[in-house]
TIFIKE-213798 format. One line per 3 residues: number of its first residue (from 1); for each residue x, y, z of N, C-alpha, C. Coordinates in nm, 3 decimals, padded with zeros to 5 digits. Atoms other than C-alpha are relative to their C-alpha. Layout:
BEGIN
NUM	X Y Z X Y Z X Y Z  ...
! end
This chain:
BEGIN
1	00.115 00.090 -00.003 09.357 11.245 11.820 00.048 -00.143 00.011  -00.005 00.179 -00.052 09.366 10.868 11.955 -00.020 -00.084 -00.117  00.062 00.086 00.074 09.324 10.614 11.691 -00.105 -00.075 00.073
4	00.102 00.097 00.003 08.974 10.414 11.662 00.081 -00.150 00.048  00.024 00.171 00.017 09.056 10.029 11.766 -00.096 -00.053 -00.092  00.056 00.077 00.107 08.957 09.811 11.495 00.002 -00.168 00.019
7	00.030 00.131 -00.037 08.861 09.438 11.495 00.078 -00.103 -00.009  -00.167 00.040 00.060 09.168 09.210 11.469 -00.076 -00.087 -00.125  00.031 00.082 00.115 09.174 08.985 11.108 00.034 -00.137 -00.007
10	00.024 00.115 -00.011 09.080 08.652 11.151 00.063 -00.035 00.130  -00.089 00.061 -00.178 09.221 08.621 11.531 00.103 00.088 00.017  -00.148 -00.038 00.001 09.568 08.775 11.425 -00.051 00.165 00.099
13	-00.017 -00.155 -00.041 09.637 09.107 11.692 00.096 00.075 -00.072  -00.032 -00.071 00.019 09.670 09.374 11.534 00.077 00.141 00.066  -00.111 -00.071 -00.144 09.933 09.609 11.743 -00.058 00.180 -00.072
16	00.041 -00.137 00.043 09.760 10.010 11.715 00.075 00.090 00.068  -00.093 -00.064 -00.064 09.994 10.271 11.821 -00.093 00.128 00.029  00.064 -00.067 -00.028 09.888 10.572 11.982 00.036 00.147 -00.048
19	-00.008 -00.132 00.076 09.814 10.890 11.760 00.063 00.152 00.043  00.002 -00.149 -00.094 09.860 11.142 12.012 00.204 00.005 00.000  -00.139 00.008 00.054 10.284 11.020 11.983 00.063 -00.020 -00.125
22	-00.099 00.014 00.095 10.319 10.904 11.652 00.010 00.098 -00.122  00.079 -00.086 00.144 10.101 11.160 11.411 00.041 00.160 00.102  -00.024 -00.136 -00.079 10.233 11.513 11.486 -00.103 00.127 -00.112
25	00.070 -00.126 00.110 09.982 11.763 11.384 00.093 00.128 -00.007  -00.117 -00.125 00.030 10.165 12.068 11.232 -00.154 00.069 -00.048  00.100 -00.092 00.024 09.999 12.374 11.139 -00.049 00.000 -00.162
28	00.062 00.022 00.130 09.887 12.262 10.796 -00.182 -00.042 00.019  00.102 00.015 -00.008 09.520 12.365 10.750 -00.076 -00.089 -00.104  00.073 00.094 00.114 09.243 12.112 10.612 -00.057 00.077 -00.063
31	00.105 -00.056 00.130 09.093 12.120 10.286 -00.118 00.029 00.016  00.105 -00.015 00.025 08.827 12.243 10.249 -00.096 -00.136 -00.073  00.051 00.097 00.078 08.527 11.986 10.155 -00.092 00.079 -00.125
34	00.051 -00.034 00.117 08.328 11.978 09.799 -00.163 00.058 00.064  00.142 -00.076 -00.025 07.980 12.160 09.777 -00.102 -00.153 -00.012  00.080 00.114 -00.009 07.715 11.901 09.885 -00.082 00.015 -00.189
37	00.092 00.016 00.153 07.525 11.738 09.542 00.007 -00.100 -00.024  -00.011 00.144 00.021 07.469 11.410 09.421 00.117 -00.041 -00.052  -00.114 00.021 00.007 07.765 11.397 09.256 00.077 00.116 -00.039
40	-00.110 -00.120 -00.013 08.062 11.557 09.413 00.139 -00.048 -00.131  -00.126 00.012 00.067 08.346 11.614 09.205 00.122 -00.129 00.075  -00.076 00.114 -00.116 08.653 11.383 09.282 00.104 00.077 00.028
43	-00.064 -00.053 -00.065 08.908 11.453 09.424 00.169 -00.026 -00.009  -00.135 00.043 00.052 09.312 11.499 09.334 00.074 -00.069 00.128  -00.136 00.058 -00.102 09.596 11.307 09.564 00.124 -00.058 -00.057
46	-00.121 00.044 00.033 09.928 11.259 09.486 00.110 -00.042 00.075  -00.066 00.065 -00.079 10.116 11.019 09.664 00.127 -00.096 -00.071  -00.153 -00.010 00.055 10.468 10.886 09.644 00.031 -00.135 00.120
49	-00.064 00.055 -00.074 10.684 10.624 09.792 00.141 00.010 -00.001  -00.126 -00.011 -00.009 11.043 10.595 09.911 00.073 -00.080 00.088  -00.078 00.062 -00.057 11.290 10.397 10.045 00.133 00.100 00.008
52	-00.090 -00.039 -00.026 11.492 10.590 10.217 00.130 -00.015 00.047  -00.117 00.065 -00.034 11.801 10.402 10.316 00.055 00.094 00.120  -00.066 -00.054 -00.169 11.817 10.527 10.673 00.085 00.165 -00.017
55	-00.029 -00.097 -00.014 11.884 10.855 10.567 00.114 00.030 -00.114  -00.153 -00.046 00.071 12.228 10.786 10.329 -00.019 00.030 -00.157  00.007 -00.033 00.135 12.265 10.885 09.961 00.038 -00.162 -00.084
58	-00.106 00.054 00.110 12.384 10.671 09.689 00.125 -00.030 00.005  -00.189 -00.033 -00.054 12.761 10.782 09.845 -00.004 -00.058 00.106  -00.058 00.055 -00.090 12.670 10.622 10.118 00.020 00.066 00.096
61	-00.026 -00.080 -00.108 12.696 10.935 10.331 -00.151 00.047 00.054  00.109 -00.024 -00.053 12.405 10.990 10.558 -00.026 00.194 00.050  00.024 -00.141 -00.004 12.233 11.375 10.508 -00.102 -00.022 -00.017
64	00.170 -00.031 00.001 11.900 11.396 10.649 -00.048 00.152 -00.079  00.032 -00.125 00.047 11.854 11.734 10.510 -00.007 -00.059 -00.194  00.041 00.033 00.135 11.925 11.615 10.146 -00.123 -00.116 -00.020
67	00.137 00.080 00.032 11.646 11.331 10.211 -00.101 00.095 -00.008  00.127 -00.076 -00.016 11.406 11.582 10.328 00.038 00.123 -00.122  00.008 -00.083 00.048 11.502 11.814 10.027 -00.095 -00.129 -00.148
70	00.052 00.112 00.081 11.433 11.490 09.771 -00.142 00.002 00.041  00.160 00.053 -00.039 11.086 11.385 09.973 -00.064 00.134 -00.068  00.090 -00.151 00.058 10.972 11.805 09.919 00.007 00.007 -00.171
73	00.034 -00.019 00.121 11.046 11.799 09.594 -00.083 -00.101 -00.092  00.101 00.125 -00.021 10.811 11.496 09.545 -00.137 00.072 -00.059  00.055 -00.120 00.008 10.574 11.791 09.592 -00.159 -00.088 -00.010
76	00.127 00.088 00.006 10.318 11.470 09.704 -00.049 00.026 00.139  00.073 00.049 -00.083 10.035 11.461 09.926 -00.006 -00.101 00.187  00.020 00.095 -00.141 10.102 11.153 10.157 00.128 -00.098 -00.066
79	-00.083 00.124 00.047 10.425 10.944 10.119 00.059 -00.084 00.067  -00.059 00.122 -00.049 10.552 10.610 10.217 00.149 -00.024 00.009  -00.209 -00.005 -00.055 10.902 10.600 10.354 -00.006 -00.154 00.034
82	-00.082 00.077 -00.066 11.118 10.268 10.405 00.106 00.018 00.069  -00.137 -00.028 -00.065 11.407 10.231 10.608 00.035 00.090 00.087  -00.047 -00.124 -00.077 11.365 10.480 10.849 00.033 -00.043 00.151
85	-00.036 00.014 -00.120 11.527 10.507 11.182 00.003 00.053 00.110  00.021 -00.093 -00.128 11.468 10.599 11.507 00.079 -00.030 00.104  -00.090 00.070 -00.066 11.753 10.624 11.736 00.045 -00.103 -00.030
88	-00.013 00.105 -00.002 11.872 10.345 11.582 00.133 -00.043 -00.004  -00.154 00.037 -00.012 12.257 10.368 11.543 00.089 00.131 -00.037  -00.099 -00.028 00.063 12.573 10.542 11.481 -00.013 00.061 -00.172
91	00.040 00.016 00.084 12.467 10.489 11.123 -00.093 00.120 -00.073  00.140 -00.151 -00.012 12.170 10.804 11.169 00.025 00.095 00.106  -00.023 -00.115 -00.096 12.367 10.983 11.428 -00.102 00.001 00.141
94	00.089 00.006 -00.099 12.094 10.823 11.673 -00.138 00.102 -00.040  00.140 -00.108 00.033 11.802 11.061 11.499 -00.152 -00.038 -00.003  00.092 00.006 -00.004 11.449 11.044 11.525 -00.028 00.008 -00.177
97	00.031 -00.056 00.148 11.442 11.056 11.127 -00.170 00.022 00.001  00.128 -00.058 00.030 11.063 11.019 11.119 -00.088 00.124 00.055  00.068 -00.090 -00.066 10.972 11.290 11.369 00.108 00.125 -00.047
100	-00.130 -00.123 00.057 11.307 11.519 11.184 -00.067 00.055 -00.130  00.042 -00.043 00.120 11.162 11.472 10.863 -00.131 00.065 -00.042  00.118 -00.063 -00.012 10.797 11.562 10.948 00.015 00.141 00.063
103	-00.029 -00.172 -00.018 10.955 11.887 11.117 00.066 00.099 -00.141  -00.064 -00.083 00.088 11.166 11.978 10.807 -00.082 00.067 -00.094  00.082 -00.010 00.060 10.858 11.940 10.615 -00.137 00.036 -00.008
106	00.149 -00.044 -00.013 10.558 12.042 10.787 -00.132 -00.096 -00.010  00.122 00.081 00.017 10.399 11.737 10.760 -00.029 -00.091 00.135  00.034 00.125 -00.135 10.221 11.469 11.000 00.107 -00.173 -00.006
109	-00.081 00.100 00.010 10.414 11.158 11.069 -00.068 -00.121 00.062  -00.028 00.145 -00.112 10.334 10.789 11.183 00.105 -00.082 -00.040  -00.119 00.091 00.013 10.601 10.575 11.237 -00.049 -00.139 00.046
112	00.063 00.143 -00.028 10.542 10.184 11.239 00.109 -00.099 00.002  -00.136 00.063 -00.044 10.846 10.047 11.360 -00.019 -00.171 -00.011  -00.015 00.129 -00.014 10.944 09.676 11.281 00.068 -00.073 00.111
115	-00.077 00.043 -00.080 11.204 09.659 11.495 -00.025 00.052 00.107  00.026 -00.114 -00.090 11.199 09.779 11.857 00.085 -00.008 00.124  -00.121 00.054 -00.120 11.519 09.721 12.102 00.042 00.079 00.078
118	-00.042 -00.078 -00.117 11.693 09.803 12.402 00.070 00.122 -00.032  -00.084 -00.137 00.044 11.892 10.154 12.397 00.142 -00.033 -00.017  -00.142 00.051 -00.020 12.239 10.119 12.306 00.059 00.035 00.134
121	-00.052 -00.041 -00.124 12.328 10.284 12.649 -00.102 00.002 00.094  00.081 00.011 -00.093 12.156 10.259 12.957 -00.097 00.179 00.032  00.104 -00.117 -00.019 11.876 10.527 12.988 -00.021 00.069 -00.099
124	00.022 -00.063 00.162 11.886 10.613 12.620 -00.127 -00.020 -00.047  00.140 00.010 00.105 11.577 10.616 12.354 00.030 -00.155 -00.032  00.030 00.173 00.041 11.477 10.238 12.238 00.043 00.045 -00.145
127	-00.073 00.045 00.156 11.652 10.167 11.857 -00.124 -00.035 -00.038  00.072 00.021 00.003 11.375 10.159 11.674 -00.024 00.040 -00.208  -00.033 -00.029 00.174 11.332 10.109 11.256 -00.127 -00.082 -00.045
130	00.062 00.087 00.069 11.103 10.020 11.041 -00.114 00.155 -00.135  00.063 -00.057 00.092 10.830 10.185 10.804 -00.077 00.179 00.031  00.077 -00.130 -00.035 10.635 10.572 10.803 -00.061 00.049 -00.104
133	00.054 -00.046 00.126 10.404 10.759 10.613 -00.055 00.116 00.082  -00.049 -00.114 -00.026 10.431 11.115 10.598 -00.147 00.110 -00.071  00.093 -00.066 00.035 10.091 11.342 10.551 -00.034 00.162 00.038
136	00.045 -00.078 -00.042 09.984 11.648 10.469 -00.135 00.052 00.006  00.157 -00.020 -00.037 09.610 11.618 10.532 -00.022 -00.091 00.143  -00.014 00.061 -00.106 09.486 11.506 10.863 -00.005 -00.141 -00.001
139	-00.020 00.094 -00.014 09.529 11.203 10.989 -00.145 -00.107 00.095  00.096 00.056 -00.040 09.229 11.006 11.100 -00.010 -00.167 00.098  00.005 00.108 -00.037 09.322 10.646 11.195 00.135 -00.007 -00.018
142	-00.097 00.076 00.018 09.677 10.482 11.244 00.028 -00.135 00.054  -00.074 00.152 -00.084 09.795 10.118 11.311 00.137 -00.017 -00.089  -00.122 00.095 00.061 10.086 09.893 11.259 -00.034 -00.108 -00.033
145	-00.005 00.158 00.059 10.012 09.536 11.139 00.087 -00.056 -00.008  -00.077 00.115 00.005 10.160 09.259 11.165 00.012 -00.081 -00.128  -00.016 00.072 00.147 10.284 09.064 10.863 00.125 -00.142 00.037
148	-00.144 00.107 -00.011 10.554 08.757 10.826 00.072 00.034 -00.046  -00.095 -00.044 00.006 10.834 08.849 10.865 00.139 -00.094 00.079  -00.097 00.058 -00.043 11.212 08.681 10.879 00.071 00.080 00.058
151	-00.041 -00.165 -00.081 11.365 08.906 11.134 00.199 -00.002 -00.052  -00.140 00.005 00.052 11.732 09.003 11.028 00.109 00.031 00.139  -00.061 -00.067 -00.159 11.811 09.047 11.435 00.008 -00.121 00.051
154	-00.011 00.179 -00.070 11.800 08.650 11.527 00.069 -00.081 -00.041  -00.113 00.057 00.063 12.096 08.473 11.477 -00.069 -00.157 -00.081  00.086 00.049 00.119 11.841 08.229 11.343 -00.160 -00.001 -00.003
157	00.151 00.009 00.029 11.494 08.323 11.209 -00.056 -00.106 -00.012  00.126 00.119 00.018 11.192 08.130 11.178 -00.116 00.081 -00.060  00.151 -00.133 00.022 10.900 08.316 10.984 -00.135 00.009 00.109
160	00.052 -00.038 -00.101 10.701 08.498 11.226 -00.092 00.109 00.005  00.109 -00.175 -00.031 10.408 08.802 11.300 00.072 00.054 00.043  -00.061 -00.105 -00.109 10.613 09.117 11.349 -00.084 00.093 -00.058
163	00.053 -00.113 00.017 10.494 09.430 11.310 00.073 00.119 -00.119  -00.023 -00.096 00.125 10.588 09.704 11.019 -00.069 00.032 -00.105  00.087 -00.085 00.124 10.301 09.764 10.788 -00.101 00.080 00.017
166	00.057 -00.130 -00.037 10.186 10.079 10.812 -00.167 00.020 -00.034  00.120 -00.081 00.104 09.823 10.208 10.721 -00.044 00.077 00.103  00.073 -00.108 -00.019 09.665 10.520 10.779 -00.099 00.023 -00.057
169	00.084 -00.022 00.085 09.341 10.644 10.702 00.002 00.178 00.021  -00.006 -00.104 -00.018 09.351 10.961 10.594 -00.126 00.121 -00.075  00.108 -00.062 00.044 09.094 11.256 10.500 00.024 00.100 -00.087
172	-00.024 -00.036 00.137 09.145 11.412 10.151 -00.100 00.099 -00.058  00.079 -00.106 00.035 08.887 11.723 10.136 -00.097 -00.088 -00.040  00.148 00.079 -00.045 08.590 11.518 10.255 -00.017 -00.160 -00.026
175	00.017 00.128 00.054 08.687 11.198 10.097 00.103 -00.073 00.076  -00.080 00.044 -00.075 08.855 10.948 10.331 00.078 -00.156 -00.101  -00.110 00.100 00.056 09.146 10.680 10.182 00.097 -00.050 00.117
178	-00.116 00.079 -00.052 09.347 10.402 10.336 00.139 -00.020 -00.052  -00.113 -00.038 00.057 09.725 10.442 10.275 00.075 -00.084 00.057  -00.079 00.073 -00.084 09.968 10.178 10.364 00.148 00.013 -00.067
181	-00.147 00.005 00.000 10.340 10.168 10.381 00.124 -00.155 00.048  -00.003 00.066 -00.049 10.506 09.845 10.314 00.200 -00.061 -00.033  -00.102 00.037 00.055 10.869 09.698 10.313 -00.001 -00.174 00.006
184	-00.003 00.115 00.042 10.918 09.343 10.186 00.116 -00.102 00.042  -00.111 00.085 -00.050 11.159 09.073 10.286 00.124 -00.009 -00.172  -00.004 -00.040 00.083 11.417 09.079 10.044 00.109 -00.105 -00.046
187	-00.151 00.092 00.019 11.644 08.723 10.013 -00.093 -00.039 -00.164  00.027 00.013 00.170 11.605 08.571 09.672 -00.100 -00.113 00.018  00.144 00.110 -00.015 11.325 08.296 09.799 -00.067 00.092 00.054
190	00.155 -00.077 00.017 10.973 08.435 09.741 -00.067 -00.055 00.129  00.061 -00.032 -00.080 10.853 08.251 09.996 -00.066 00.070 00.113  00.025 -00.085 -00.077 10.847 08.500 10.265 -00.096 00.125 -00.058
193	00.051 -00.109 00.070 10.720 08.761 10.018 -00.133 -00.038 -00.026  00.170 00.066 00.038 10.429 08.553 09.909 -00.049 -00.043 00.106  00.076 00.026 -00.151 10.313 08.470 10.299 -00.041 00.171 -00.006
196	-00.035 -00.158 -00.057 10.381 08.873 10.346 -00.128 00.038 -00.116  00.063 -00.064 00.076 10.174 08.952 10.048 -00.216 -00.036 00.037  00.129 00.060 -00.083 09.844 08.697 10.199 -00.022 00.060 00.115
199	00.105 -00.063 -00.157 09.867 08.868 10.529 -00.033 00.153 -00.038  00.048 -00.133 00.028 09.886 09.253 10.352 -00.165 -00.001 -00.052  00.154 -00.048 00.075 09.573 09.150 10.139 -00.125 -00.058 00.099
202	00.048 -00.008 -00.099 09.424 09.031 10.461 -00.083 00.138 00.045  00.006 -00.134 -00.054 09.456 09.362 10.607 -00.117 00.109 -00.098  00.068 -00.080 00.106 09.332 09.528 10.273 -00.141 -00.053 00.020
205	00.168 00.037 00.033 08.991 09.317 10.268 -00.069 -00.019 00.121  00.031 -00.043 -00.148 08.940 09.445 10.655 -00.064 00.120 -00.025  00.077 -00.184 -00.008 08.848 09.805 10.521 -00.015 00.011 -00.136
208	00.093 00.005 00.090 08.644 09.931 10.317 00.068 00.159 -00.088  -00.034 -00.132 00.076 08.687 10.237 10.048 00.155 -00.022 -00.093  -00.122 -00.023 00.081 08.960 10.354 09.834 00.136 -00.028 00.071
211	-00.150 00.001 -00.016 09.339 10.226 09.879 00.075 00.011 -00.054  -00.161 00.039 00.069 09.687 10.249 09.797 00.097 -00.045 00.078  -00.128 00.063 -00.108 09.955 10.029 09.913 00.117 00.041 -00.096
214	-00.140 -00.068 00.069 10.335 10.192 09.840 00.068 -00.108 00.076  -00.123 00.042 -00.089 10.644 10.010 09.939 00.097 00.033 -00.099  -00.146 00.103 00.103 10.960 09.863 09.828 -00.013 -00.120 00.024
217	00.084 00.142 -00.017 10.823 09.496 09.772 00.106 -00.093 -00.053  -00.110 00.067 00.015 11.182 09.391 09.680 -00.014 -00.123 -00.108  00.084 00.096 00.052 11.040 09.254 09.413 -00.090 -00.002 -00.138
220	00.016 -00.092 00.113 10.948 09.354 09.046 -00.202 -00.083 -00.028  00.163 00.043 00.050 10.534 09.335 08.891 -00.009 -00.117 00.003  00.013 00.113 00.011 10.583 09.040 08.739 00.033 -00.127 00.049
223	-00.037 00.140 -00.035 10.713 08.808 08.987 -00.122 -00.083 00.061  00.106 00.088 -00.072 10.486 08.525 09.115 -00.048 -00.002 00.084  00.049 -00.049 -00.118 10.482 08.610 09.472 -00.144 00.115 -00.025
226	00.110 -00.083 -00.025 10.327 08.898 09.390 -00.160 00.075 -00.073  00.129 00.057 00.085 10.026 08.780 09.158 -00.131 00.013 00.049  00.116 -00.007 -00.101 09.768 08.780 09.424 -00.036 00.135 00.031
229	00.006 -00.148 -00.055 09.807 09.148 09.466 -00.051 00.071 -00.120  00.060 -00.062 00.141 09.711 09.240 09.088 -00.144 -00.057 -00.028  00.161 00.063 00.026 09.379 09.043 09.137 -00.083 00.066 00.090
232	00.062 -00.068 -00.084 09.266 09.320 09.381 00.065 00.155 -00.010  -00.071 -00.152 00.009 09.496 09.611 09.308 00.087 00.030 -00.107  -00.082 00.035 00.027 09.687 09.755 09.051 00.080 00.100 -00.035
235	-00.161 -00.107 00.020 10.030 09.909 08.913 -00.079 00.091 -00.029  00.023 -00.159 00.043 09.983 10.301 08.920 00.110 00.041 -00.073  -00.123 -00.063 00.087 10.299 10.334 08.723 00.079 -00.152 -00.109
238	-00.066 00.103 00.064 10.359 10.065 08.479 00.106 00.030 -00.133  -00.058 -00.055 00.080 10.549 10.246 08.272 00.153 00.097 00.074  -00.091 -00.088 -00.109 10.728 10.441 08.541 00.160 -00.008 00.012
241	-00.153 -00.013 -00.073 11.099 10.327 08.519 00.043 -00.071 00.108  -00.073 00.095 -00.075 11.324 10.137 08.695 00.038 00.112 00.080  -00.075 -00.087 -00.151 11.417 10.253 09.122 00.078 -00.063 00.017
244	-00.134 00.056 -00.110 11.700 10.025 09.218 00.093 -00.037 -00.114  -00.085 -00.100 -00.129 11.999 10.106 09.248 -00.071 00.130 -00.052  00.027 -00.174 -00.018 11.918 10.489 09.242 00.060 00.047 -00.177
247	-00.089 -00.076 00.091 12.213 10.565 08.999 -00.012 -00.135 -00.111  -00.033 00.140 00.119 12.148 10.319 08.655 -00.109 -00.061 00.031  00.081 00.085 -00.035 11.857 10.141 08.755 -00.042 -00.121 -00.098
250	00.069 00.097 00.058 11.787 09.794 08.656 -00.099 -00.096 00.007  00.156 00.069 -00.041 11.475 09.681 08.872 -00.099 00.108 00.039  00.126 -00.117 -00.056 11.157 09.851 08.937 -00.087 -00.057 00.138
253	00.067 00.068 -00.105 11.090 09.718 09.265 -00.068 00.086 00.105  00.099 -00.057 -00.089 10.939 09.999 09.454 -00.139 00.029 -00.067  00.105 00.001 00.109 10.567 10.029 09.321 -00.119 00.090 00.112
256	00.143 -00.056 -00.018 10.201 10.225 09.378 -00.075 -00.033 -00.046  00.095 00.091 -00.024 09.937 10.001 09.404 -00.140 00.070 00.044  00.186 -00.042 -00.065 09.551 10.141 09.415 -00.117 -00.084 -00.058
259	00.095 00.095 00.022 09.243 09.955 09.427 -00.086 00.090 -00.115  00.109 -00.043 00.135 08.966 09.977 09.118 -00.040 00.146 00.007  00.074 -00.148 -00.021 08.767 10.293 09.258 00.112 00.109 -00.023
262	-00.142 -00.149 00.013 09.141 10.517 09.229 -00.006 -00.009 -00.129  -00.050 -00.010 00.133 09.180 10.685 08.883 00.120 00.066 00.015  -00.158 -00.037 -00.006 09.567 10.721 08.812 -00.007 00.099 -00.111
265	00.004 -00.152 00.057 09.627 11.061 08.641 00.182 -00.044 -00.098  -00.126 -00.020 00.050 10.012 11.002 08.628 00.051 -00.103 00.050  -00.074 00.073 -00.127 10.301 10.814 08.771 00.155 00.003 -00.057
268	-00.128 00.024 00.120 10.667 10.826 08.695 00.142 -00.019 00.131  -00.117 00.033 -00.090 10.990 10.701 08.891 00.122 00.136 00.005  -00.018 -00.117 00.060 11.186 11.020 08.981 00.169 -00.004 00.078
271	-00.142 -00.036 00.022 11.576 11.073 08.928 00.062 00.051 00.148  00.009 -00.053 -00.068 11.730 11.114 09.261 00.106 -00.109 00.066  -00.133 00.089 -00.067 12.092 10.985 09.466 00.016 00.031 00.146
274	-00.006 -00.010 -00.130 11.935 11.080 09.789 -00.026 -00.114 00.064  -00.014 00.126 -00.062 11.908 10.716 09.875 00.051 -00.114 -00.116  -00.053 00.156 00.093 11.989 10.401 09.698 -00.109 -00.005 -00.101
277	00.126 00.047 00.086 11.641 10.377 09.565 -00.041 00.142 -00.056  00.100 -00.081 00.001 11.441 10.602 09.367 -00.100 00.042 00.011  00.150 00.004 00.025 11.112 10.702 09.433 -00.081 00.015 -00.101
280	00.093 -00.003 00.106 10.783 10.693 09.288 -00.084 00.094 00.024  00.123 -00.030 -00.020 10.499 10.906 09.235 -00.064 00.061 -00.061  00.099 00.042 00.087 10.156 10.910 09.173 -00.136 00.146 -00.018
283	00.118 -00.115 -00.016 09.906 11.168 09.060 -00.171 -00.087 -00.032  00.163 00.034 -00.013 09.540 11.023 09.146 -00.122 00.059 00.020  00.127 -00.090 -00.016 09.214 11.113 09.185 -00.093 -00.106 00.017
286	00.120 00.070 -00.076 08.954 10.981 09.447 -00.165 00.053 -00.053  00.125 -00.031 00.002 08.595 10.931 09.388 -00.069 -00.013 00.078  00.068 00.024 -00.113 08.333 10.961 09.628 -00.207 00.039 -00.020
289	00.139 -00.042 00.058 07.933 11.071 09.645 -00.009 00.077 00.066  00.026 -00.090 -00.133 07.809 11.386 09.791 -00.047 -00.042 00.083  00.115 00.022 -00.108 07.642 11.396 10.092 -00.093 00.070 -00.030
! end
């Protein structure tokens, strides 16, 4: 299915990729919806984020198979990957990780590439990295968005609109949710982070209904940058444990973020040296009204 076009936010183009390449339907059947009544029950989702460090462990040795054994045991719904790569080097063996890992797993994939360059060899696949979010309910809507971003490919940046923040809308046994996937700039001045965080909540107050924004926001609750984001959304795991580094952790910078209408069930940061980071995730529950 094609994604809908949507209206750009405040002028800015929004760049929509096309569903029919990036979302791979697999044979995972939909839920079933609730029995019509004034009020339907709500509805569980458990979603997760991850920074996957292009595929490598903790060691540093790159084994897509041990990522995709980490993500399954997750044993979430819809999750937010960083760092993933497509064709992008030496580094990933040149792999399609997001379209590898949605085969290992049976799930749907969009990929929302930040980066997007020539092939290392002439007539090769385009190098191509940036964010994905990985579902196993259908997929209804995908774009990429644009955010500010200091590109780490220009021998000298200038902050700029690139593209890498993911959202999907996805359909949750009759109840539809916006899901975004976001990675953060990550030098030790906030500014970039706090522009990045004004154009995400942009995006957010474009659509309507239940959200959750996942990343790695490089960047712990309480910093200042990201203040503006707790006055519209908030920590699903504040208790959850420190993700970075993986092994010892002494920041909690990857986070799960849902707006008012999400009730959080659970949330807990989960033990794991299949990347640098650990993931998170969240057991929720959407509300909605019958029809």
């Amino acid at each position: 299915m094609e994604p809908r076009s949507r209206r750009p936010v405040r002028g800015r183009r929004r760049a929509a990729a096309a569903l029919a390449a990036a979302v791979l339907a697999t044979a995972v059947p939909a839920a079933d919806a609730d029995s019509p009544g004034a009020r339907a029950p709500s509805v569980p989702l458990r979603v997760a984020t991850y920074n996957i460090h292009a595929g490598a462990g903790a060691d540093q040795v790159f084994d897509l198979d041990r990522t995709a054994r980490a993500v399954r045991d997750l044993r979430a719904d819809v999750i937010g990957l960083q760092e993933v790569d497509v064709h992008w080097g030496a580094r990933s063996d040149f792999v399609d990780e997001a379209r590898a890992l949605a085969g290992k797993l049976g799930m749907r994939v969009f990929f929302a590439p930040i980066y997007d360059l020539d092939p290392a060899t002439p007539g090769g696949e385009r190098r191509r990295f940036g964010v994905a979010v990985l579902s196993r309910y259908p997929v209804l809507e995908a774009e990429n968005h644009e955010i500010t971003r200091l590109s780490t490919q220009a021998p000298d940046p200038v902050p700029a609109p690139a593209p890498g923040f993911a959202e999907v809308t996805v359909a949750v046994r009759g109840a539809h949710v916006h899901v975004y996937s976001t990675h953060l700039d990550y030098r030790a001045d906030p500014s970039i982070r706090a522009a990045q965080v004004a154009d995400m909540l942009e995006v957010l107050a474009a659509d309507r209904g239940p959200k959750v924004l996942v990343g790695d926001f490089n960047a712990e609750v309480t910093a200042a940058e990201l203040a503006p984001l707790w006055r519209r959304l908030r920590d699903a795991a504040p208790g959850g444990g420190g993700t970075y580094p993986a092994v010892a952790p002494v920041k909690r910078i990857d986070l799960v973020a849902v707006s008012p209408d999400i009730t959080v069930v659970g949330a807990e940061a989960v033990a794991t040296r299949a990347s640098d980071h650990r993931p998170v995730v969240a057991d929720l529950r959407l509300h909605r009204r019958g029809r």
